[in-house]
C-alpha positions in Angstrom: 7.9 12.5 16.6 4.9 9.7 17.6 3.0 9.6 14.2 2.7 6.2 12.9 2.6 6.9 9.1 2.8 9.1 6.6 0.0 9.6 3.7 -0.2 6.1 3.3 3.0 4.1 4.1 3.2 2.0 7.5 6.8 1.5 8.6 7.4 -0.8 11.9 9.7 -2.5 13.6 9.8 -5.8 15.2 12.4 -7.0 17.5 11.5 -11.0 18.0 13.2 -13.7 19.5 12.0 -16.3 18.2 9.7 -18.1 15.4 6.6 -17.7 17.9 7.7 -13.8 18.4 7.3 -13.4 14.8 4.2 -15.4 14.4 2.3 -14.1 17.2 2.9 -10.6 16.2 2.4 -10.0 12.6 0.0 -13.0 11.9 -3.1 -10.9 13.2 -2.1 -7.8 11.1 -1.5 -9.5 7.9 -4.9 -11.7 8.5 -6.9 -8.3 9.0 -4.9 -6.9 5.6 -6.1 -10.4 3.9 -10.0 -9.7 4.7 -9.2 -5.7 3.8 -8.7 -7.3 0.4 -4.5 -6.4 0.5 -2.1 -8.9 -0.8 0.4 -10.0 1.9 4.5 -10.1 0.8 7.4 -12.4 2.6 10.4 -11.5 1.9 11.6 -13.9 5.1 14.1 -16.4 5.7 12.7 -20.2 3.8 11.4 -21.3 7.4 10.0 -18.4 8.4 7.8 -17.7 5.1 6.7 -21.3 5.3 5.6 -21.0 8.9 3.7 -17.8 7.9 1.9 -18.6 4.9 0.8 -22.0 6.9 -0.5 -19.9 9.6 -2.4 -17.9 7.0 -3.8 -20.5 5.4 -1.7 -20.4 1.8 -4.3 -17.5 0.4 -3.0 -17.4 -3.0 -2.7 -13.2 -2.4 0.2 -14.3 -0.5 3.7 -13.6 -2.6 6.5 -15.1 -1.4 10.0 -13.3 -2.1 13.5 -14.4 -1.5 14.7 -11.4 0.9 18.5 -11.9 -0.8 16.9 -11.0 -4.2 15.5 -7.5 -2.1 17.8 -6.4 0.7 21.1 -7.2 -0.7 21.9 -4.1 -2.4 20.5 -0.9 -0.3 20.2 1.4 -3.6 17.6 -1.3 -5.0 15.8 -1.7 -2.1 12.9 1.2 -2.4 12.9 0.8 -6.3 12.0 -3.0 -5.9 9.6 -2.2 -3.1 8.0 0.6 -5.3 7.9 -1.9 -8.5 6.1 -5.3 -6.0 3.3 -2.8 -4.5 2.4 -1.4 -8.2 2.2 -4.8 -9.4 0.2 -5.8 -6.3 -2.1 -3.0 -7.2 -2.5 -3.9 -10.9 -3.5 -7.2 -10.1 -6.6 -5.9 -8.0 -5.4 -5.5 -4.6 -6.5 -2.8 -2.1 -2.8 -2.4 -0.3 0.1 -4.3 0.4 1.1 -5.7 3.9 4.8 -6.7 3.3 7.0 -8.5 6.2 11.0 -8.4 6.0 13.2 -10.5 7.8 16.2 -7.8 7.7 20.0 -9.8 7.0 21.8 -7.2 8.9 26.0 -7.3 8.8 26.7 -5.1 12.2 30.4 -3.8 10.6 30.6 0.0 10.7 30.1 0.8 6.8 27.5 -1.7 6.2 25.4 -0.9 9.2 25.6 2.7 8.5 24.5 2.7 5.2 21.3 0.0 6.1 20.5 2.7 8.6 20.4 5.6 6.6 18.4 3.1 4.0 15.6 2.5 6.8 15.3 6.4 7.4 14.7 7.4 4.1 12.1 4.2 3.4 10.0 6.7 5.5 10.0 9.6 2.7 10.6 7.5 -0.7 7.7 5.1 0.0 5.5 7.7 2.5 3.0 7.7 -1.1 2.6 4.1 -1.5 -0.4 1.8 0.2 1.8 -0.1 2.0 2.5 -1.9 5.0 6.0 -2.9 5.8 7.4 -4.4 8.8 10.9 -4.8 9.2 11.7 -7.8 11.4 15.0 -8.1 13.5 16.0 -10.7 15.2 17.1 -9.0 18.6 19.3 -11.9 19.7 21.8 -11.3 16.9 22.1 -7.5 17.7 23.9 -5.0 19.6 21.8 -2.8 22.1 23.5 0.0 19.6 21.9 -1.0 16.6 18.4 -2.3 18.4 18.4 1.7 19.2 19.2 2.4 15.7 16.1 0.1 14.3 14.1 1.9 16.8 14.9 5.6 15.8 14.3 5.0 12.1 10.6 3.4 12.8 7.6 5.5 13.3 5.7 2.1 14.7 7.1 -0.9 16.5 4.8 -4.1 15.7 3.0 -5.6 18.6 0.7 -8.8 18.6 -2.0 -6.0 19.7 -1.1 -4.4 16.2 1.3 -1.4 15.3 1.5 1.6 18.2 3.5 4.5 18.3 7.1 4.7 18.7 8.0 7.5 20.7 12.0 6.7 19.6 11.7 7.6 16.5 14.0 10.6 15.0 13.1 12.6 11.9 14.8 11.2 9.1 16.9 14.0 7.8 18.3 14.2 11.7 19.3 10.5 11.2 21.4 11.7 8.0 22.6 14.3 9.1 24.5 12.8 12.1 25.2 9.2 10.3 29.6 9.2 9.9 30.3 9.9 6.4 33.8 9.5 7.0 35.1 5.6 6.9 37.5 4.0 8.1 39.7 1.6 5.2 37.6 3.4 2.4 38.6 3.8 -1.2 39.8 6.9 -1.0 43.0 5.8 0.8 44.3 4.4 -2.3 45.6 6.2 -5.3 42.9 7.4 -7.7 42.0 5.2 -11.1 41.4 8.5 -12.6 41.8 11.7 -11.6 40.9 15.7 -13.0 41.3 19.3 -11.9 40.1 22.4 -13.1 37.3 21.3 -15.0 35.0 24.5 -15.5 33.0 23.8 -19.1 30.3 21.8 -19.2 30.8 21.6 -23.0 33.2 18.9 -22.2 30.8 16.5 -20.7 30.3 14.0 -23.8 34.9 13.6 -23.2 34.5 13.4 -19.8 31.9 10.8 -20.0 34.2 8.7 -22.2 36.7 8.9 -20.2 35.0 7.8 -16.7 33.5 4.2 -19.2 37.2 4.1 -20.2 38.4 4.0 -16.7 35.8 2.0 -15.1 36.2 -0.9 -18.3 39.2 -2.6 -16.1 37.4 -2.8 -13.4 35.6 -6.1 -14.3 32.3 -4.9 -12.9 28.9 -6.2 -15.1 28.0 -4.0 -18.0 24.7 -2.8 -16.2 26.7 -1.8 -13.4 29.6 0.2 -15.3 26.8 1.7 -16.9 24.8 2.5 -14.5 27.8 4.2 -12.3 28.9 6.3 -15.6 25.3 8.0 -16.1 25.2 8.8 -12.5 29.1 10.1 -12.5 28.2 12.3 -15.8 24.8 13.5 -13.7 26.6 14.6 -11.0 29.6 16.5 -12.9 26.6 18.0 -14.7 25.0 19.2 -11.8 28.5 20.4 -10.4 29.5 22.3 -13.5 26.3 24.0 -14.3 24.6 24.8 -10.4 28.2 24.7 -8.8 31.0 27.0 -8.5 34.1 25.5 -11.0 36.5 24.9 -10.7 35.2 21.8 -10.5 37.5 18.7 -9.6 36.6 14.8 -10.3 38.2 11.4 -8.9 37.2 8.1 -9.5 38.9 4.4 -7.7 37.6 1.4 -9.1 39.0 -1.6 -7.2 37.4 -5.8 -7.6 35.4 -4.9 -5.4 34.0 -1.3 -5.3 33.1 1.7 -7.7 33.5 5.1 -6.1 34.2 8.7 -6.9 33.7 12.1 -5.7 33.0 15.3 -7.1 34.0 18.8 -5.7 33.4 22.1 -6.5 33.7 25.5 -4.9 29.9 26.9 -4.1 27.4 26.5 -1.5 26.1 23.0 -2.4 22.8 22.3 -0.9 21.5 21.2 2.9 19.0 18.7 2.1 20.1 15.0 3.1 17.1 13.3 1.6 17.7 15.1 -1.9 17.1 12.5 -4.6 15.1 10.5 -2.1 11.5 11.2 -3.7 10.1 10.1 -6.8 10.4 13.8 -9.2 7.3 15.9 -9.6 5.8 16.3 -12.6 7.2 19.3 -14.2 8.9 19.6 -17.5 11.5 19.1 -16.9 10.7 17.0 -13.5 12.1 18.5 -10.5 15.0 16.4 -8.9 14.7 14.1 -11.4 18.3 13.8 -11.8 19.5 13.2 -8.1 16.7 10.7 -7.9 18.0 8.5 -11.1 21.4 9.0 -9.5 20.4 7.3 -6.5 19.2 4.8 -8.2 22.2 4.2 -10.5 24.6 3.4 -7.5 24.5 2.2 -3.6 25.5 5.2 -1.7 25.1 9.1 -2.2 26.7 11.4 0.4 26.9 15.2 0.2 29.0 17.4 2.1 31.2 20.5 2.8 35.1 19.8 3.0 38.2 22.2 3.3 38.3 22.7 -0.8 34.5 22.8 -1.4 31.3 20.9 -1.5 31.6 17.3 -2.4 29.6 14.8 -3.4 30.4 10.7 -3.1 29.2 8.2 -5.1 29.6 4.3 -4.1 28.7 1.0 -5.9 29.6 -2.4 -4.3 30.8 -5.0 -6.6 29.5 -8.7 -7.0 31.7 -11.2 -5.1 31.9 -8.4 -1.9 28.2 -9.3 -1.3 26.5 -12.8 -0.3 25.1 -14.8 -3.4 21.4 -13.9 -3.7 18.7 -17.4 -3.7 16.0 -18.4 -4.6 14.8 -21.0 -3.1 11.7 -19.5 -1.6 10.9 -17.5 -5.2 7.9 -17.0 -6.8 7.8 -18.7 -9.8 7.3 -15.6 -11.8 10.7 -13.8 -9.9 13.6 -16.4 -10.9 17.1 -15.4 -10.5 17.0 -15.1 -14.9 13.9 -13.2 -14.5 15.3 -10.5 -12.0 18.7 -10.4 -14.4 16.8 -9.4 -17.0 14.9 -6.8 -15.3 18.4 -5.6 -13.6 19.8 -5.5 -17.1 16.9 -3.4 -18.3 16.5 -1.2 -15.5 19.9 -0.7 -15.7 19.9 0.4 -19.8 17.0 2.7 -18.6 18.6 4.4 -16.0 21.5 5.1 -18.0 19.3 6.5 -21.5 17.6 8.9 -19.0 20.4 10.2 -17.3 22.2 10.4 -21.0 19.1 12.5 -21.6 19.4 14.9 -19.0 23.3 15.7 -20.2 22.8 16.6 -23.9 
């Protein structure tokens, strides 16, 4: 596939060397967005977004973002892309040209799940007026994952502009074939919690009760333990009431992760970017729930083992990622300021999944 965009959304890569790679390459294409009347986003390393914003002459369209505050958790990455572009457009701009200096950890889990993150940007944000470039800096990367920001990139960025990327690999094909079994993972250890045989959905409201119980050791935030309840409950939900029961449920809740799966006995479903698009506008909306559930937590992976059709749910805890900054924030975006829009998102995510279940 060559096609450079979908509807609206622009999705390229840049593999740079250097400062002057970067410059000379995505200068010209945000200084043509800038007199298209599109506010420009950095979301760069401190030097990088100063060296920018210089060579664009500080236009006070320009938004500078800390990239920890964006890129650190890979389940908040589309939802905080989503909520800068609307606010963008509120404020009068035409489009959004956003640049992202990407922090990329080349171990096997993290990788993986970045990777899968780039190929669905492709579907959840096709809609949205945007621009994005994803900058890499290629002396800090395997040839293996240079190939991987390559097949998950309709465009690569040039100092000519964006051109077609005749490397890049249909999204659901880069699902399908990304490992979804890990070595060292959580489910090595004995479960926290653990049920069997579960067949009436009538029992949701206990089962619910029991998952908070559980997770309440764990020593997680609130927004967090709440967050990964709702999207537990939506999942067993779904499992009980489209599945085959009996239906069985285990959750581990270590210092450092949240995780659980959920199995049942029928066909499941084929679709690797379900939940990855915004619901339609139905009543109710269609995949509204797998939508919110990928919001709620870091990773959702479906598929078929020996007993059934399962479906994994992960959530990273603070202290096993890097402490987010904010020394190249907007004023407008402090680290209290993105708290309390985490805490909110977080109570919102949970009423509407609470909604879906009763």
């Amino acid at each position: 596939m060559t096609s450079i965009t979908g509807p609206a959304h622009l999705h390229a890569a840049l593999l740079c060397r250097s400062a002057e790679d970067l410059a000379s390459a995505v200068v010209p294409f945000f200084a043509d967005g800038l007199a298209a009347g599109e506010a420009v986003v950095l979301a760069c390393r401190e030097e990088s977004s100063t060296l920018l914003a210089e060579a664009l002459g500080h236009d006070d369209r320009i938004l500078v973002l800390p990239r920890e505050g964006i890129y650190t958790r890979t389940s908040q990455v589309i939802a905080t892309l989503r909520r800068v572009v609307r606010r963008q457009l509120v404020a009068g701009a035409s489009g959004v040209r956003l640049l992202g200096e990407i922090p990329v950890d080349q171990a096997g889990d993290e990788w993986h799940e970045w990777h899968r993150c780039e190929a669905i940007f492709n579907v959840a944000l096709g809609p949205l007026p945007l621009s994005s470039v994803c900058a890499y800096d290629r002396r800090e990367l395997s040839d293996a994952i240079c190939e991987g920001v390559e097949e998950t990139h309709p465009a690569l960025m040039t100092p000519a502009g964006p051109v077609p990327n005749h490397r890049y690999v249909d999204p659901a094909t880069v699902l399908r074939r990304t490992p979804t079994t890990r070595a060292g993972r959580t489910e090595d250890i004995p479960p926290t919690l653990q049920l069997a045989d579960l067949t009436d959905v009538g029992r949701l409201p206990e089962l619910r009760a029991r998952v908070r119980a559980a997770l309440d050791g764990s020593g997680d935030p609130g927004q967090l333990r709440s967050r990964f309840a709702a999207a537990v409950a939506e999942v067993l939900l779904n499992a009980l009431r489209h599945g085959r029961p009996p239906v069985a449920f285990r959750l581990w809740a270590t210092p450092t992760r949240l995780e659980c799966t959920v199995t049942d006995r029928g066909d499941g479903f084929d679709d690797p970017l379900a939940g990855c698009t915004p619901p339609g506008d139905g009543v109710p909306p269609a995949g509204a729930g797998l939508w919110l559930v990928r919001q709620a937590c870091d990773t959702l992976e479906a598929f078929w083992t020996v007993t059934g059709f399962a479906v994994r749910l992960a959530t990273s805890l603070p202290g096993s990622d890097p402490p987010p900054t904010s020394s190249s924030a907007a004023p407008a975006d402090t680290p209290a300021a993105r708290a309390d829009r985490a805490r909110a998102d977080a109570r919102e995510l949970a009423r509407r999944l609470r909604e879906r279940l009763y």
